[in-house]
ZAMARGU-4260 file (C-alpha; in steps of 0.2 Angstrom, whole numbers, plus 5000, padded with zeros to 4 digits):
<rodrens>
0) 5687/5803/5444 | 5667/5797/5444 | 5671/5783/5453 | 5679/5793/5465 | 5664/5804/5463
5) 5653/5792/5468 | 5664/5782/5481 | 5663/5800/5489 | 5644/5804/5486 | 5641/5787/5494
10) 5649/5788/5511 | 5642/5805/5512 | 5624/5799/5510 | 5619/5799/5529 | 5625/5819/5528
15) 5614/5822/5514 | 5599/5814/5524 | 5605/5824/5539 | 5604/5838/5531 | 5585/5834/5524
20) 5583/5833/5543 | 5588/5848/5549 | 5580/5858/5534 | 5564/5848/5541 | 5565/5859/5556
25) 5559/5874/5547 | 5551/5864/5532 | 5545/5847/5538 | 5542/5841/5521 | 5558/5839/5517
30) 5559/5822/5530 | 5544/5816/5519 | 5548/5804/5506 | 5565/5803/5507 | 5567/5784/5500
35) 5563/5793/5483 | 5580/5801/5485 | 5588/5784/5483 | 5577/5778/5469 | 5563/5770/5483
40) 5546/5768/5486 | 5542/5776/5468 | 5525/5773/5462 | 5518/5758/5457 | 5509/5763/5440
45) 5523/5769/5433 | 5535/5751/5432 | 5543/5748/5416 | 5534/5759/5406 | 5544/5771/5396
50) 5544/5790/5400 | 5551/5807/5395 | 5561/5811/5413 | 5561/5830/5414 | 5573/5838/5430
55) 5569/5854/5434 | 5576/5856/5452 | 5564/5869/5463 | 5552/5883/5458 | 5561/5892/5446
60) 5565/5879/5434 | 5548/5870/5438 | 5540/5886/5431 | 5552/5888/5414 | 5550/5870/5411
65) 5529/5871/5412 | 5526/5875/5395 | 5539/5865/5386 | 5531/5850/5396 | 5514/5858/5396
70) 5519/5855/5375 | 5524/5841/5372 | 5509/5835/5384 | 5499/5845/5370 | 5506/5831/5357
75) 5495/5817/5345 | 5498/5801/5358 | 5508/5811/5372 | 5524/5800/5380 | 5521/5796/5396
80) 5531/5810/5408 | 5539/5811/5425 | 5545/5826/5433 | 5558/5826/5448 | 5563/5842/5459
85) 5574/5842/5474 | 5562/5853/5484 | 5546/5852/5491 | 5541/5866/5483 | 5545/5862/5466
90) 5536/5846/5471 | 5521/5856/5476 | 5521/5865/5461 | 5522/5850/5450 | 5507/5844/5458
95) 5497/5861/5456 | 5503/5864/5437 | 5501/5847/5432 | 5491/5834/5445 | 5490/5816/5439
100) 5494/5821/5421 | 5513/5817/5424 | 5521/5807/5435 | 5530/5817/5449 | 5545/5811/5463
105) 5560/5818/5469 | 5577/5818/5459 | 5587/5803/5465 | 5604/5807/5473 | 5618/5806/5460
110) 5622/5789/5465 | 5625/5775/5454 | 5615/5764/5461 | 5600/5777/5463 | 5599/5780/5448
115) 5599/5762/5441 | 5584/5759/5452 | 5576/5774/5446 | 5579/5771/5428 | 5572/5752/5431
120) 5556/5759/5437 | 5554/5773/5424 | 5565/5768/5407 | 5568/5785/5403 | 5568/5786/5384
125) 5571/5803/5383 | 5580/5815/5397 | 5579/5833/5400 | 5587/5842/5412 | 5582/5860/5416
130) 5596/5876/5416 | 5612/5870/5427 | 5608/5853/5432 | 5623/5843/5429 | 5626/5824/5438
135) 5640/5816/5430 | 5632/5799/5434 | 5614/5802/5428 | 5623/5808/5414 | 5633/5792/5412
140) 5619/5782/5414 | 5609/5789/5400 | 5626/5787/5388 | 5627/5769/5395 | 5608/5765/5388
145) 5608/5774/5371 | 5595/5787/5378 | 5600/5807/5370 | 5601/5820/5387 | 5596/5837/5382
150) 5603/5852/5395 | 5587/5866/5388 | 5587/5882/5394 | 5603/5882/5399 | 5612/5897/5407
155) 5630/5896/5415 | 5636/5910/5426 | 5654/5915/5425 | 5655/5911/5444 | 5648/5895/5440
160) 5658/5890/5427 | 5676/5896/5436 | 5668/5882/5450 | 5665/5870/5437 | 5686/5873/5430
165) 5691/5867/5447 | 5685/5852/5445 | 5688/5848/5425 | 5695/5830/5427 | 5676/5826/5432
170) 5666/5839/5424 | 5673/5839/5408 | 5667/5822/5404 | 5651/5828/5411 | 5648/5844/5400
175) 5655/5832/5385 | 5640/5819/5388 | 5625/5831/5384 | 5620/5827/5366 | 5610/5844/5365
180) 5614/5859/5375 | 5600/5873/5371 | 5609/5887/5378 | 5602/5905/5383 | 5613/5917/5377
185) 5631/5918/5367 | 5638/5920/5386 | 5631/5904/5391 | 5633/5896/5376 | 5655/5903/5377
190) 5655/5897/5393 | 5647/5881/5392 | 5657/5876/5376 | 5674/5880/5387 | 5667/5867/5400
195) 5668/5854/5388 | 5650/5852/5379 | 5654/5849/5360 | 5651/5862/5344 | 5639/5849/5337
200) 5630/5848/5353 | 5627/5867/5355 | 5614/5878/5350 | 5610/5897/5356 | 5590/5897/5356
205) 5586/5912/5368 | 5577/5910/5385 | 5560/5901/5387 | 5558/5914/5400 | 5555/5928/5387
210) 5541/5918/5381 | 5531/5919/5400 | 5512/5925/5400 | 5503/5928/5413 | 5485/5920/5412
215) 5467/5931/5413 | 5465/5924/5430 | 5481/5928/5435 | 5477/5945/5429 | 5460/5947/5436
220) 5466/5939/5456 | 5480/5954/5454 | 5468/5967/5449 | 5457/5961/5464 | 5469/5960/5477
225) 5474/5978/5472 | 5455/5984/5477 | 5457/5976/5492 | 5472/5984/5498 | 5466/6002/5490
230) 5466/6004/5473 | 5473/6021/5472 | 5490/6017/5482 | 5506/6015/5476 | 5509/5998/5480
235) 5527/5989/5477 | 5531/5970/5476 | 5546/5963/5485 | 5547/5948/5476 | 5558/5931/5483
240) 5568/5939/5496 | 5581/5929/5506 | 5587/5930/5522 | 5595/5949/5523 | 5586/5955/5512
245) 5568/5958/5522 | 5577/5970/5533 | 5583/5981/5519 | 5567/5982/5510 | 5557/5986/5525
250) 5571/6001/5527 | 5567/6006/5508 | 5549/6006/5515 | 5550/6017/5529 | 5561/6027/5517
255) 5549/6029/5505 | 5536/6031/5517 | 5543/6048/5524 | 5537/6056/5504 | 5522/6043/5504
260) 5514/6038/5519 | 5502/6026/5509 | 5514/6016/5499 | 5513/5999/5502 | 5525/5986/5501
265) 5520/5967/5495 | 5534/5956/5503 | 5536/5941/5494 | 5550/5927/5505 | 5556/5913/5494
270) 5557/5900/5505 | 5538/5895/5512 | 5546/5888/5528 | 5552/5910/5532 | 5533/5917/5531
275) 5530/5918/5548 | 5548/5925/5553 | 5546/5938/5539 | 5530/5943/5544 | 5536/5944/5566
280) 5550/5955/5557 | 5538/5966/5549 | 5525/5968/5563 | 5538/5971/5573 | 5544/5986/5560
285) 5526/5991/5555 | 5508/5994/5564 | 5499/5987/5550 | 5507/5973/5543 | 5495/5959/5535
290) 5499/5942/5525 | 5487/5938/5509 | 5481/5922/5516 | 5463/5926/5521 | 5461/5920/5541
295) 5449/5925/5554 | 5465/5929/5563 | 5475/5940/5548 | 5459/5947/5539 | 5465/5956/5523
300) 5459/5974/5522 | 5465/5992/5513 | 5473/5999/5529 | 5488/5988/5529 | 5507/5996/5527
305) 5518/5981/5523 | 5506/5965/5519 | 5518/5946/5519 | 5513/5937/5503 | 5512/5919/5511
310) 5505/5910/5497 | 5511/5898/5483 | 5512/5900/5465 | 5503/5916/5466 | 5518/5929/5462
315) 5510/5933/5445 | 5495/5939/5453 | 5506/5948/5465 | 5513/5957/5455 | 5497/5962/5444
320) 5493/5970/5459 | 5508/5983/5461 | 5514/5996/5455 | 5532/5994/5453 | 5543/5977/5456
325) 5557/5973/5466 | 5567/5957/5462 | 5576/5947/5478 | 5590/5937/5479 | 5600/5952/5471
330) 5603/5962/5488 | 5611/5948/5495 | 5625/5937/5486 | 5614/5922/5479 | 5612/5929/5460
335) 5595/5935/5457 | 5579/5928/5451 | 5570/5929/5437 | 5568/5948/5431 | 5555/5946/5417
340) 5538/5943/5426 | 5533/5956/5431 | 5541/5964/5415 | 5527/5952/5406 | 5515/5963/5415
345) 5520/5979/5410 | 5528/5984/5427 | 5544/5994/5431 | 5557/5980/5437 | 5571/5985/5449
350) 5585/5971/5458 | 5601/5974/5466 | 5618/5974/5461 | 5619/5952/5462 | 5613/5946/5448
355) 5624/5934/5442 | 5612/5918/5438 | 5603/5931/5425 | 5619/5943/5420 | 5617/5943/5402
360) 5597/5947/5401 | 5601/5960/5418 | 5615/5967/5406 | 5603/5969/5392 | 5590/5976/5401
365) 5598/5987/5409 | 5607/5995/5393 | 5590/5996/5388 | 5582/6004/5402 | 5568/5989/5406
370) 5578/5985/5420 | 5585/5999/5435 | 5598/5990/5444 | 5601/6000/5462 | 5617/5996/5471
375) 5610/6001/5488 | 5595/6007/5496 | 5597/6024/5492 | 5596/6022/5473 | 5581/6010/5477
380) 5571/6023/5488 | 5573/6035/5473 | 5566/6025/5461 | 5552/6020/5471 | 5548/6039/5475
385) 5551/6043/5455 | 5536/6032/5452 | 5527/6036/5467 | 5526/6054/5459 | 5522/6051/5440
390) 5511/6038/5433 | 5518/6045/5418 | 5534/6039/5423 | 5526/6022/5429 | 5520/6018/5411
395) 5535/6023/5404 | 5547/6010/5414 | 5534/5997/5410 | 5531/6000/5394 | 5552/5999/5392
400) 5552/5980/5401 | 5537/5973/5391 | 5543/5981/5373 | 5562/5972/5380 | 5552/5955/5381
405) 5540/5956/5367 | 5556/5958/5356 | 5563/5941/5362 | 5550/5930/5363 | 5551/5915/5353
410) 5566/5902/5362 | 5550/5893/5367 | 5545/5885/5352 | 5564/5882/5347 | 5566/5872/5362
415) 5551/5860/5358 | 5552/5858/5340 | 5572/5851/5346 | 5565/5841/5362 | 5552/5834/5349
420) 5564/5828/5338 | 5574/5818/5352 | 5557/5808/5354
</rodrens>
């Protein structure tokens, strides 16, 4: 079935670079460096030596991978490392975490043939793939050389895993291959054993994610960007929204709005290459609608309504400055992002009803009251209004969502002292 896989993979290679094309459209950086998708043009200082390859996909998994890399970097006589993504945004935040202390180039393609020109050029002698990533040929590869493959931080979604079943003559020899799977939750770790990853191979160590911290500056950016847009207003983050769901938070606003003319909302779009569609949306919705980059031609000022957050790697600081958080990708079917930021921060945390890549820690949450999930916009209008009203009722919620984290914190060192042991 992996040859026919790969036979398959191959003859759909000129779609895949396509597709790179079209995205371009929006994103031109994704027609950049496309040779490294098949294992090309990878950079010269790097041939031969051996290196600790680490795949972490886009943004998110970047971000949950930082300080497991960030410690083993930390270690007496570091291994060299290289870091792939798929984006160009995980590949600009590999470059802002980590600049020329790793080596950094996009994942090749799950092609054989790829990836034995990747491998020739970096001699992984360790691999460590971030969360879902599963390539039955990289996989393969790393069982052909000898070289242990860890899956950490691995979460598998019931949805996922029903897709996975559909294709069991080739994933089950995939899930089988790991020779470490540092699983999430007892979920994950059910579901992931009933793909095929091995007893021995299968440990439940908890979520890096619990052990996230956001930094003094971090803090202190937050706090500032709260003066600027009025320190006495109830502002709200809207935090990587998806297509679908800018329209529904602008609506919450207005809602809100009606009780609170000078709520704010901090609308936060995932994808960089939608900042300027989100902010024509909301000028056209709002009179004062802003975007935090400073520009002679967008100055940033306390009289905005709805202000675009169109900057990288600053949602920590983002939501230091609000009041109350809002997650995306949950009002729209993609799953949800990562609920405990702003729950690191101390702030009230809201998402909608799809949150299916975080059910467990949702679930939990939720039982727990550090998490309100709204299944429409009423419910979220009413939240926002509740904390509008009451500080008291502010401190409260987050107070419950950092107490949910503090509890849980911990998976991080778990996960290095077993990635240490593999080097």
């Amino acid at each position: 079935m992996r040859t026919i896989y790969s036979a398959i993979l191959t003859l759909c290679a000129p779609l895949l670079l396509l597709r790179l094309w079209l995205k371009g459209r929006k994103a031109p950086a994704y027609r950049h460096r496309w040779q490294e998708r098949f294992g090309a043009n990878l950079p010269a200082s790097a041939v031969g030596k051996s290196h600790v390859w680490f795949h972490t996909v886009s943004v998110g998994e970047t971000i949950a991978a930082a300080p497991i890399i960030e410690a083993i970097l930390a270690t007496p006589n570091p291994p060299r490392v290289v870091v792939t993504t798929m984006t160009p945004t995980g590949s600009d935040r590999v470059k802002a975490l980590y600049g020329d202390r790793v080596e950094h180039v996009y994942c090749p393609w799950d092609l054989p043939w790829a990836i034995a020109l990747f491998w020739r050029h970096f001699n992984p002698a360790l691999v460590v793939m971030m969360e879902t990533e599963v390539w039955p040929n990289i996989i393969a590869k790393s069982k052909a050389k000898g070289v242990q493959i860890i899956l950490a931080n691995a979460r598998m979604s019931e949805k996922s895993a029903k897709g996975y079943e559909k294709i069991s003559s080739l994933s089950k020899n995939a899930f089988a291959g790991f020779d470490l799977v540092l699983a999430q939750s007892k979920d994950d770790a059910r579901r992931l054993k009933r793909l095929g990853v091995t007893e021995a191979a299968l440990k439940t160590v908890g979520s890096v994610k619990f052990d996230v911290m956001a930094t003094a500056d971090q803090i202190n950016q937050g706090l500032d960007l709260k003066s600027i847009l009025g320190g006495e207003r109830f502002v709200w983050v809207a935090a990587s929204t998806h297509k679908g769901e800018d329209e529904v938070m602008l609506r919450v606003h207005r809602s809100l709005q009606e009780y609170y003319p000078s709520a704010l909302l901090l609308i936060v779009p995932r994808h960089p290459e939608r900042f300027n569609d989100v902010l024509e949306l909301a000028q056209r919705e709002s009179n004062a609608c802003l975007r935090t980059s400073l520009t002679a031609d967008h100055p940033l000022d306390g009289n905005a309504s709805v202000v675009v957050g169109d900057t990288m790697g600053e949602m920590m600081s983002f939501f230091a400055a609000g009041d109350a958080a809002v997650i995306g990708g949950s009002f729209v079917p993609h799953g949800g992002h990562n609920v405990l930021e702003p729950a690191a921060l101390g702030k009230p945390v809201a998402s909608g009803p799809y949150v299916h890549n975080f059910q467990a820690i949702c679930d939990e949450m939720n039982e727990q009251q550090a998490l309100t999930i709204c299944d429409d916009e009423a419910p979220l209008v009413r939240w926002l209004a509740e904390l509008a009203e009451s500080p008291k009722a502010r401190d409260a919620a987050g107070s419950a969502s950092l107490d949910f984290l503090e509890a849980r914190r911990g998976s991080l060192k778990r996960q290095v002292d077993y990635i240490k042991s593999g080097l």
